[in-house]
Structure formats: structure tokens, C-alpha cells
Backbone as XML, in Angstrom:
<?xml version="1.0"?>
<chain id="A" units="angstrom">
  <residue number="1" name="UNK">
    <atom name="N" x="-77.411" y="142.381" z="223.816"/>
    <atom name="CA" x="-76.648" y="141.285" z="223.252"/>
    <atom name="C" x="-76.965" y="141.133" z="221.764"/>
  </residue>
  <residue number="2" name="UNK">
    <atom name="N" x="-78.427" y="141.292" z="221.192"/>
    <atom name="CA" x="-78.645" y="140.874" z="220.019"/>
    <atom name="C" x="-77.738" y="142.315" z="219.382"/>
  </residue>
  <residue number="3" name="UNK">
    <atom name="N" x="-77.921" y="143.250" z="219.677"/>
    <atom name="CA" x="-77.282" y="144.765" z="219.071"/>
    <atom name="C" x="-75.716" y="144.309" z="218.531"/>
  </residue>
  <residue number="4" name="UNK">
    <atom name="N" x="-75.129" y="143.523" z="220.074"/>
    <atom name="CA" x="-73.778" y="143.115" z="219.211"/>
    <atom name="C" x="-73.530" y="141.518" z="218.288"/>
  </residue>
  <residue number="5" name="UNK">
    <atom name="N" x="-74.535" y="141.215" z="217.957"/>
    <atom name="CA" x="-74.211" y="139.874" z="217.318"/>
    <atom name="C" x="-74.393" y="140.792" z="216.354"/>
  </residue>
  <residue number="6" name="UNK">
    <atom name="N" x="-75.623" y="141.785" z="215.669"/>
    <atom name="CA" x="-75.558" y="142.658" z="214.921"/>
    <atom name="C" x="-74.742" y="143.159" z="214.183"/>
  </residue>
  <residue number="7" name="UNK">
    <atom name="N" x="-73.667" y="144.205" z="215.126"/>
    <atom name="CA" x="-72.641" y="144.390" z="214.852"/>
    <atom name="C" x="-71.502" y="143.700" z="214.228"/>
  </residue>
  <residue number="8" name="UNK">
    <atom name="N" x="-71.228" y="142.223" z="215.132"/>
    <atom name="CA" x="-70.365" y="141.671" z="214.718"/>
    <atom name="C" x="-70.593" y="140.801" z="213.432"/>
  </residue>
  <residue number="9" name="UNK">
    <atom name="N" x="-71.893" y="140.941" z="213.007"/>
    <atom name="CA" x="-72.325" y="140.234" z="211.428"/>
    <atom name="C" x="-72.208" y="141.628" z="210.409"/>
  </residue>
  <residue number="10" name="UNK">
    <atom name="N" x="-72.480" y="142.687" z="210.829"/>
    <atom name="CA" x="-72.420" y="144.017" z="209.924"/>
    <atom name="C" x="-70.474" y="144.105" z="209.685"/>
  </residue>
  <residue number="11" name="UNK">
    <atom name="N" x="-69.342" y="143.653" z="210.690"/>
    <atom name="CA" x="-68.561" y="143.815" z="210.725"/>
    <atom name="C" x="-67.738" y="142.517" z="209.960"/>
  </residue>
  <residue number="12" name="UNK">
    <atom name="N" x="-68.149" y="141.639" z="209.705"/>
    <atom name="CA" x="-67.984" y="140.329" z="208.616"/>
    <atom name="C" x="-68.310" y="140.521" z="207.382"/>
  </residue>
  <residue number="13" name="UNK">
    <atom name="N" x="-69.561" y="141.511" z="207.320"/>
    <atom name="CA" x="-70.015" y="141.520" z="205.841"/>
    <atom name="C" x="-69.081" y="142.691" z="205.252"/>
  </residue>
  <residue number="14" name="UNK">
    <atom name="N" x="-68.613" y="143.242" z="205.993"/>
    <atom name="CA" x="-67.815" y="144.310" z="205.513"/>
    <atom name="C" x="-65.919" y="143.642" z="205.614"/>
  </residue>
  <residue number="15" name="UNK">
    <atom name="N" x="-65.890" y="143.130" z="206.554"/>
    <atom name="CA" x="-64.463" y="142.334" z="206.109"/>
    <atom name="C" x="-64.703" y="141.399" z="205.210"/>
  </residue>
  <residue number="16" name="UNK">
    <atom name="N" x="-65.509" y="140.461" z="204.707"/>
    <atom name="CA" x="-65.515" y="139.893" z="203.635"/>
    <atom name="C" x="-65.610" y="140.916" z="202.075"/>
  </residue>
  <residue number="17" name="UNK">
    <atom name="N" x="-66.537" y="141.829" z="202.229"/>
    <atom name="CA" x="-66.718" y="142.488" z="201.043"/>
    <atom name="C" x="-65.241" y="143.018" z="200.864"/>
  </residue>
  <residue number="18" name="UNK">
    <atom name="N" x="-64.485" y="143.475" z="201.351"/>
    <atom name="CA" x="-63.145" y="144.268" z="201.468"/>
    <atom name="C" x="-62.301" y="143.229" z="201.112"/>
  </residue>
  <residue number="19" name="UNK">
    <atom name="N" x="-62.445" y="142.253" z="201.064"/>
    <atom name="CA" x="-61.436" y="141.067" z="201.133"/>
    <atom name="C" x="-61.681" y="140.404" z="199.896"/>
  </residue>
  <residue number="20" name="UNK">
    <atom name="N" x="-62.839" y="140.694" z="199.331"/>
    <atom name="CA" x="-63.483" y="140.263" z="198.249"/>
    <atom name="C" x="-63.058" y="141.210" z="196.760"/>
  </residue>
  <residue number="21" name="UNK">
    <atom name="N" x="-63.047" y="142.585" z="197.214"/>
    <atom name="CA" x="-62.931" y="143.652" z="196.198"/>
    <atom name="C" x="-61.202" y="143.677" z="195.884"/>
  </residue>
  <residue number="22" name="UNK">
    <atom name="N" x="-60.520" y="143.666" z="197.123"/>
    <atom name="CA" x="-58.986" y="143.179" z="196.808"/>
    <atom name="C" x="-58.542" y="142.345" z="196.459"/>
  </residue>
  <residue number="23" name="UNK">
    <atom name="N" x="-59.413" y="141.212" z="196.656"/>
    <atom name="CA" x="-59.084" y="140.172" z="195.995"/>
    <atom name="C" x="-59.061" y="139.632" z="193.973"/>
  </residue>
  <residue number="24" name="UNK">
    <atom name="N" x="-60.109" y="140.663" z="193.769"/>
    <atom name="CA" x="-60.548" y="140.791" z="192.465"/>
    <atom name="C" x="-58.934" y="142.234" z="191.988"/>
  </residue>
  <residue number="25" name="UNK">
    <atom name="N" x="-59.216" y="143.257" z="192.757"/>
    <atom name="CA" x="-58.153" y="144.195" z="192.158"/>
    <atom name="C" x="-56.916" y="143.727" z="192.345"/>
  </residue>
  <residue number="26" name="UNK">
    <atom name="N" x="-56.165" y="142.511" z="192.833"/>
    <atom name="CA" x="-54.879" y="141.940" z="192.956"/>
    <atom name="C" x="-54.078" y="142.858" z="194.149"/>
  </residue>
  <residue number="27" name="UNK">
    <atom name="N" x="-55.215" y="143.672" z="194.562"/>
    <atom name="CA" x="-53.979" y="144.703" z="195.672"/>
    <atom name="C" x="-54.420" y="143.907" z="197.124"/>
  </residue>
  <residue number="28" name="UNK">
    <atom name="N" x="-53.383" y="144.634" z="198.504"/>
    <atom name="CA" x="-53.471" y="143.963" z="199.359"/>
    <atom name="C" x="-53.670" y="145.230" z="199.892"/>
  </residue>
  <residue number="29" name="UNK">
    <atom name="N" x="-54.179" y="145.404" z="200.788"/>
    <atom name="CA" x="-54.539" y="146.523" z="202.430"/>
    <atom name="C" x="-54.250" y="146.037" z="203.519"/>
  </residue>
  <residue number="30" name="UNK">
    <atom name="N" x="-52.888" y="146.131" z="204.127"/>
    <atom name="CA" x="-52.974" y="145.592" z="205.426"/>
    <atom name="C" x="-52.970" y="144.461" z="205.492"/>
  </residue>
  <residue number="31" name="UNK">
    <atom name="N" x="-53.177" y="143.555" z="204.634"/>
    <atom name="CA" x="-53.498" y="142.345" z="204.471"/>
    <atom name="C" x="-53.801" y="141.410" z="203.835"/>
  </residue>
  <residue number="32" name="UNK">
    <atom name="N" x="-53.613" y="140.138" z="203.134"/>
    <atom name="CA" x="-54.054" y="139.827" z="202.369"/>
    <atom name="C" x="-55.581" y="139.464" z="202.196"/>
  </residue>
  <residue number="33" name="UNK">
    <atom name="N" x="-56.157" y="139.051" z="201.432"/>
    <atom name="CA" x="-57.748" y="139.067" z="201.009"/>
    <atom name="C" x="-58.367" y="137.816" z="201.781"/>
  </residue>
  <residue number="34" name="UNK">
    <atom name="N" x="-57.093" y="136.847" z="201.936"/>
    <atom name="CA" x="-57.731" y="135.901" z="202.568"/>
    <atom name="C" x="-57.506" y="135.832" z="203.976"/>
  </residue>
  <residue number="35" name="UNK">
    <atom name="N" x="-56.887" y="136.812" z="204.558"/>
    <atom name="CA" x="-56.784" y="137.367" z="206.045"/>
    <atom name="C" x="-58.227" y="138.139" z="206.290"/>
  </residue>
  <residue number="36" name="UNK">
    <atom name="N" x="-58.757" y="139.316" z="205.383"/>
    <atom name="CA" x="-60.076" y="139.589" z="205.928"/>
    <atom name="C" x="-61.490" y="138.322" z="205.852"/>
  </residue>
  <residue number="37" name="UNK">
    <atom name="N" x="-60.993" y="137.158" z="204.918"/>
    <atom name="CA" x="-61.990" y="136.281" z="204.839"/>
    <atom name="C" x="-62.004" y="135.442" z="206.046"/>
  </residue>
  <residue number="38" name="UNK">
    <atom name="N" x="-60.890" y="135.618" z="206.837"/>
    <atom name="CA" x="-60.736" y="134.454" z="207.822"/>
    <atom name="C" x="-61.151" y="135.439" z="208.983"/>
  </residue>
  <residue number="39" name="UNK">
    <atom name="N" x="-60.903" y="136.677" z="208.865"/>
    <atom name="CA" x="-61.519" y="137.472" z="209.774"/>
    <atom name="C" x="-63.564" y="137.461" z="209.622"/>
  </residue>
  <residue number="40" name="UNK">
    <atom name="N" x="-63.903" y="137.076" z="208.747"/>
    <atom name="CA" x="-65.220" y="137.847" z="208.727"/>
    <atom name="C" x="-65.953" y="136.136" z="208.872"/>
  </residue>
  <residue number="41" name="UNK">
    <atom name="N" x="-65.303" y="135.405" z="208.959"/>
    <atom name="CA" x="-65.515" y="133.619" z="209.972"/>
    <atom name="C" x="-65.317" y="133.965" z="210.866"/>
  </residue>
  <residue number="42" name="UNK">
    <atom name="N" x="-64.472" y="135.070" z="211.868"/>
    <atom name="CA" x="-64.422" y="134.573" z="212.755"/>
    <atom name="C" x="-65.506" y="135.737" z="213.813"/>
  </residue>
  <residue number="43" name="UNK">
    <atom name="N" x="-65.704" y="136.599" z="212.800"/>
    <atom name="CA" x="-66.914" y="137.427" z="213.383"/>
    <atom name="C" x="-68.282" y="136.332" z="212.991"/>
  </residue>
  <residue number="44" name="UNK">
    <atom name="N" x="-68.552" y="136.172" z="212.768"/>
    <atom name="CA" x="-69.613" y="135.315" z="212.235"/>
    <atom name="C" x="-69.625" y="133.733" z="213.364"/>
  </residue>
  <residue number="45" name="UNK">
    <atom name="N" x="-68.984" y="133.357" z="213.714"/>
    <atom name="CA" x="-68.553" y="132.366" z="214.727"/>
    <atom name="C" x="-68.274" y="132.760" z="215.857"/>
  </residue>
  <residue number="46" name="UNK">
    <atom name="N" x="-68.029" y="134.085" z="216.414"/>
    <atom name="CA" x="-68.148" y="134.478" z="217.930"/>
    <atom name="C" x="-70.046" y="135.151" z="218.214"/>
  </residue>
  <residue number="47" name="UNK">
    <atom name="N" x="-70.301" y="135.451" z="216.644"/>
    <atom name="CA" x="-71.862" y="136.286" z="216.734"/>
    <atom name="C" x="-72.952" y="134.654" z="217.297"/>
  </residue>
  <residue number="48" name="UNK">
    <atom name="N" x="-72.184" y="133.758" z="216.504"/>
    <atom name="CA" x="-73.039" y="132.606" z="216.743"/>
    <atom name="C" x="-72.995" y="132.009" z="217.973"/>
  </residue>
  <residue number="49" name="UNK">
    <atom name="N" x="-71.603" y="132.230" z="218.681"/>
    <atom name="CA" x="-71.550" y="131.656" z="220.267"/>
    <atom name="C" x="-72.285" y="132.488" z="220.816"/>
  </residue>
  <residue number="50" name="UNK">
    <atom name="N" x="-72.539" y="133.851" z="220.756"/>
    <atom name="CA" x="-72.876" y="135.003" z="221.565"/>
    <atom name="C" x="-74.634" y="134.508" z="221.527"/>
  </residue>
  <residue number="51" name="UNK">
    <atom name="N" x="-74.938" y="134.308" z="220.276"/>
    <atom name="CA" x="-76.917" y="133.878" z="220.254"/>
    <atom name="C" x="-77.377" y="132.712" z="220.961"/>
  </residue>
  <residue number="52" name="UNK">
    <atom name="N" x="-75.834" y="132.234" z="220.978"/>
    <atom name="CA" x="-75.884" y="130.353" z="221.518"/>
    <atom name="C" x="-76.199" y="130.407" z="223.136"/>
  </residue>
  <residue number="53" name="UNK">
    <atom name="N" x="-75.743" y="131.120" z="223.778"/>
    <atom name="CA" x="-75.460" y="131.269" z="225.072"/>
    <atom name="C" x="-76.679" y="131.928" z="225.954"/>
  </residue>
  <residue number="54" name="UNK">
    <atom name="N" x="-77.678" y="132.723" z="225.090"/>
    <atom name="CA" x="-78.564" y="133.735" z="225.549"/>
    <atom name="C" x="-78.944" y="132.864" z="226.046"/>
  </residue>
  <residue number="55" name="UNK">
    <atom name="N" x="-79.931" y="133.370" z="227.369"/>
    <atom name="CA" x="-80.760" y="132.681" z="228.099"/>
    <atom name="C" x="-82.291" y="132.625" z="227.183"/>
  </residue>
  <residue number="56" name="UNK">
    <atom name="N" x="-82.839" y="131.602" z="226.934"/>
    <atom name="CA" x="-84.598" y="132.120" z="226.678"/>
    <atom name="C" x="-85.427" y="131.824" z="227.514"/>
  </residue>
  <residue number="57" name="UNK">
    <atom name="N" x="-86.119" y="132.505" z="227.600"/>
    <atom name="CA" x="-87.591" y="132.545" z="228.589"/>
    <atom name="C" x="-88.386" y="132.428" z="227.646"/>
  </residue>
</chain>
């Protein structure tokens, strides 16, 4: 479980950075800049339900 909260924070920092660099060059990919920013909240907000939920012992 921690491997994919991992993931899904490695996968935010990289839709934000992407969303960030297009946003500065005025171009769009697929999307606009503030479509990967709303994407890399919403990796960042399922990583946080996913840590929320673990059981601890």
C-alpha cells in the first residue's frame, strides 16, 4: 500500500511539473495546464485516503 501512495505522489509531482512547464511555455498537451494541476490534487488526495485507511498495529 505505502509503494502505491508512492507512486501516486511520484505521479502528481510529475503532472504538476508538466502542467507547470506548459504553463510557463503558453503551449497545451492534451490539455490545458490547469487540467494537469487538478490532476496532480487529485493524486495527492486519493494517496492521502489510501494512508488514511491503513490499519496500524
Amino acid at each position: 500500500m505505502k509503494s502505491l501512495c508512492w507512486l501516486l505522489i511520484a505521479l502528481a509531482t510529475l503532472a504538476f511539473a508538466v502542467g507547470a512547464i506548459l504553463a510557463f511555455a503558453g503551449r497545451t498537451f492534451m490539455l490545458e495546464p490547469p487540467g494537469y494541476w487538478r490532476g496532480a490534487v487529485g493524486f495527492l488526495l486519493f494517496a492521502i485516503a489510501l494512508r488514511m485507511m491503513e490499519n496500524r498495529k
